[in-house]
N, C-alpha and C positions, 0 to 999 in steps of 0.2 A: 804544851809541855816543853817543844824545844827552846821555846824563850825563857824560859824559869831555868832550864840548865845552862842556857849560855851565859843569863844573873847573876845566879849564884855559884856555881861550879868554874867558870872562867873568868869571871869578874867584869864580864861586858857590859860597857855602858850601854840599855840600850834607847835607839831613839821613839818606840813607841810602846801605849802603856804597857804594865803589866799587873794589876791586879786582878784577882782571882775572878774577879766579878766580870771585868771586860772579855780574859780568857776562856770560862766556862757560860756563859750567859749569852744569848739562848741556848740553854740543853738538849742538846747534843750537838747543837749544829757548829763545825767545825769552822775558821776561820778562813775567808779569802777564796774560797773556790767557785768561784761564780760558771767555773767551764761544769763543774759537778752536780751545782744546784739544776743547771739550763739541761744538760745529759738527763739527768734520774728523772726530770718531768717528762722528757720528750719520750723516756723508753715508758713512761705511766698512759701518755697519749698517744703511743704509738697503733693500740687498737683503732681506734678513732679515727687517727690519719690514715690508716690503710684502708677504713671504710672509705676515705674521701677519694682516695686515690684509685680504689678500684671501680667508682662509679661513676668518674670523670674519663674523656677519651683521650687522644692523643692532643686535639688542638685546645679543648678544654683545659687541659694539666699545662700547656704551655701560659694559655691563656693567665691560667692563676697563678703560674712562676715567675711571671713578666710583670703583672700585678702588685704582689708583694716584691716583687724585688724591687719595683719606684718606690714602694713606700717603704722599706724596708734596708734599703742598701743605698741608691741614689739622692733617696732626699733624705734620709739621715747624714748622710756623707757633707749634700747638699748644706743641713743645719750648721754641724761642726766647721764647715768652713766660711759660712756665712753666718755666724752665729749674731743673735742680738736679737732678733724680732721677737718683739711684745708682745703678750699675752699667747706663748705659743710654744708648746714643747712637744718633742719627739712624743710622750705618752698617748698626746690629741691622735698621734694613727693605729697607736697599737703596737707601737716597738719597743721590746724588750732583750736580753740576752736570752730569756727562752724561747720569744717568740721568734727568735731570729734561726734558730734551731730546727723549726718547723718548716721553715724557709730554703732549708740546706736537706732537709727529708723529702722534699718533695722533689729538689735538686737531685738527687740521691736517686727517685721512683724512676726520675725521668732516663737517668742515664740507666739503670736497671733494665726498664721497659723498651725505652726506644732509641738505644743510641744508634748512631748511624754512621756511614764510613769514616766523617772525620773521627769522632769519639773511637772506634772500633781499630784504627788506626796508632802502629808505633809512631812512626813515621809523623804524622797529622799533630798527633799527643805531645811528642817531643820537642816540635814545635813550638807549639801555642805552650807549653813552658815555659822552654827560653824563653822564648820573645818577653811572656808576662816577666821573668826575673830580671830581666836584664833593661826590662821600663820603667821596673822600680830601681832599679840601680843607678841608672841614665837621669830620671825625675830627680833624685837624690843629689847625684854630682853638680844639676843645671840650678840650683839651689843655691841663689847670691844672698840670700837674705834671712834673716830668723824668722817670719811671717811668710815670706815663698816657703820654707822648710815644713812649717809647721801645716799650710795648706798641702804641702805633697804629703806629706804623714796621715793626715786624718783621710787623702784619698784612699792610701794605700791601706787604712786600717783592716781590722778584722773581716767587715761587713761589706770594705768596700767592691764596687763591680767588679775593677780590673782583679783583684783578689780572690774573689769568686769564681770567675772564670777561668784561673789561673789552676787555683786549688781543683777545679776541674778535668782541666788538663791533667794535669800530676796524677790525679786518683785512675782517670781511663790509662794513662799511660800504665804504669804499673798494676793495671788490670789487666791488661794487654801479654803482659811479661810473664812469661813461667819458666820459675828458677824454686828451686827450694835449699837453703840453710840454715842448717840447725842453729849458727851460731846468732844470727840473725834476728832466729826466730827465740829466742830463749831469751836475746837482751831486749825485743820486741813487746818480750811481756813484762818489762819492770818499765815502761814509759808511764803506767798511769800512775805509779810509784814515785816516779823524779818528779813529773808534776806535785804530786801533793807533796813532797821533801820540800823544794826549792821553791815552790811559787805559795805556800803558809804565809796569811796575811805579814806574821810577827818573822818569823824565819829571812822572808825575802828583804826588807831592809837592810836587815845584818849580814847581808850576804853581800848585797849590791853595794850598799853603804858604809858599810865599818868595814868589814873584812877585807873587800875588793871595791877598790873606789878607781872607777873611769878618769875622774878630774884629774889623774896623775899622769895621762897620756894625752888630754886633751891638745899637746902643742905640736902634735903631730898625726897626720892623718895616717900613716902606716903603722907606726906603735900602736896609735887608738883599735887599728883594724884587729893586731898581730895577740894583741893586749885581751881582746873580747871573744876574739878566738879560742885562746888558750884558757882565759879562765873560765870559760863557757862550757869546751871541753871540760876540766878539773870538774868544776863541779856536775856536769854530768857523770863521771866515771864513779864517783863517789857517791852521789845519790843512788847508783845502780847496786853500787854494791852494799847501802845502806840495803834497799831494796830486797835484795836475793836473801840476807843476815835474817832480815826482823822477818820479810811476809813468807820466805820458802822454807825458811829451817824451822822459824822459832813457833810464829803463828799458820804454818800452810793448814794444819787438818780443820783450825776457824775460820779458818777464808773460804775454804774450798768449800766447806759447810756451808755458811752463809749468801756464797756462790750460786751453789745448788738450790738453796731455799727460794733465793729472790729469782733467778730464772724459769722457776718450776712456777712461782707464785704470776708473774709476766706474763709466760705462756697458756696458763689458767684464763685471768684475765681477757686476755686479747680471743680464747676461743668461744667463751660464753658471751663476747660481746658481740660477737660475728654471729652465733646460735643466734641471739636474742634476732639481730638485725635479718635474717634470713626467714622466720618465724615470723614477722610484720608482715 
């Protein structure tokens, strides 16, 4: 719908389609959110995976995190940056955006269950941060080439290891940390909000693309920085308070509703699946 008002109502040319049929079709499923489709599966299988997880032991869980993460992290990484081999795609192992989710749950049990003084550790955590941000930073500047660039890029992707273990670091670290802020914690809860605002398959174009276009700083490395910065802020602060408008004032007592519903329905779930399994 925000592309039909940015159409018609501003006159924006835009650059992908817009017919009813592209926007509404498949019903209901919204556009572009692949982080929501991979979530809402993994919290449907989430019974399942806590069976796996409580019946495996500590070298076991390592065993199968180690596992999926070659086939799932490294040799996908592996593919993208040696791409080309015939007759062979990432689906031959099992890799997808949901399944990769599964990957990061079990990541998740592990630190849960066993983490140990590095993990348990500010000190240890804040570490192995830095280091991971500032390797992607270092990879990025030693980058003489558009094909060195784009092989440090597909390292650094979502799934890759260094990324993973990064993202790990970060999560112990400020598991570590007890502070509590209200203000924090209140703009904490409009983040799932900016994602769906700003990352809309049709929305995100006309943002990145017509509205805010990079190529206009591209001839300088500090502008390009100073430039993605600030508009990256903007539209964060905007989408928030898109955010708090539409889901806390206008729609909060159908969210919260349908909140409750799908929780209540989850926890259902997941208990009669644990009944059933205890019962064999």
């Amino acid at each position: 719908m925000a592309n039909l008002f940015l159409k018609f109502r501003l006159q924006t040319k835009l650059l992908v389609p817009t017919s009813l049929k592209t926007i509404l079709l498949p019903f209901p499923l919204p556009s572009g959110y692949w982080f929501v489709y991979a979530y809402v599966i993994m919290l449907f299988a989430m019974p399942f995976l806590n069976i796996i997880i409580n019946s495996l032991n500590k070298p076991k869980l390592i065993l199968l995190i180690k596992g999926l993460t070659f086939l799932w992290s490294i040799l996908v990484v592996s593919f993208n940056i040696f791409s080309g081999k015939p007759d062979t795609s990432l689906d031959n192992f099992g890799y997808t955006q949901t399944t990769f989710f599964f990957l990061l749950y079990f990541i998740a049990a592990y630190v849960r269950k066993y983490s140990g003084k590095i993990l348990n550790s500010k000190k240890y955590t804040a570490i192995g941060s830095v280091v991971g941000l500032l390797l992607a930073v270092v990879c990025a500047c030693l980058a003489d080439s558009q094909k060195l660039f784009n092989g440090i890029l597909n390292t650094f992707d979502i799934n890759g290891p260094i990324v993973i273990a990064t993202s790990v670091f970060i999560f112990s670290f400020f598991r570590n940390c007890q502070f509590d802020s209200q203000m924090i914690n209140y703009i904490a809860g409009s983040m799932f909000g900016v994602y769906l605002i700003h990352e809309d398959s049709f929305v995100r174009p006309i943002i990145w693309n017509q509205l805010i276009s990079s190529k206009l700083y591209i001839h300088s490395g500090l502008e390009y920085l100073t430039a993605g910065l600030i508009f990256s802020l903007l539209v964060f602060i905007i989408c928030i308070i898109i955010d708090i408008v539409c889901r806390r004032i206008i729609f909060s007592k159908v969210i919260n509703k349908l909140t409750v519903y799908i929780c209540t329905l989850l926890i259902t779930i997941e208990k009669r699946t644990l009944n059933d399994s205890e019962t064999k």
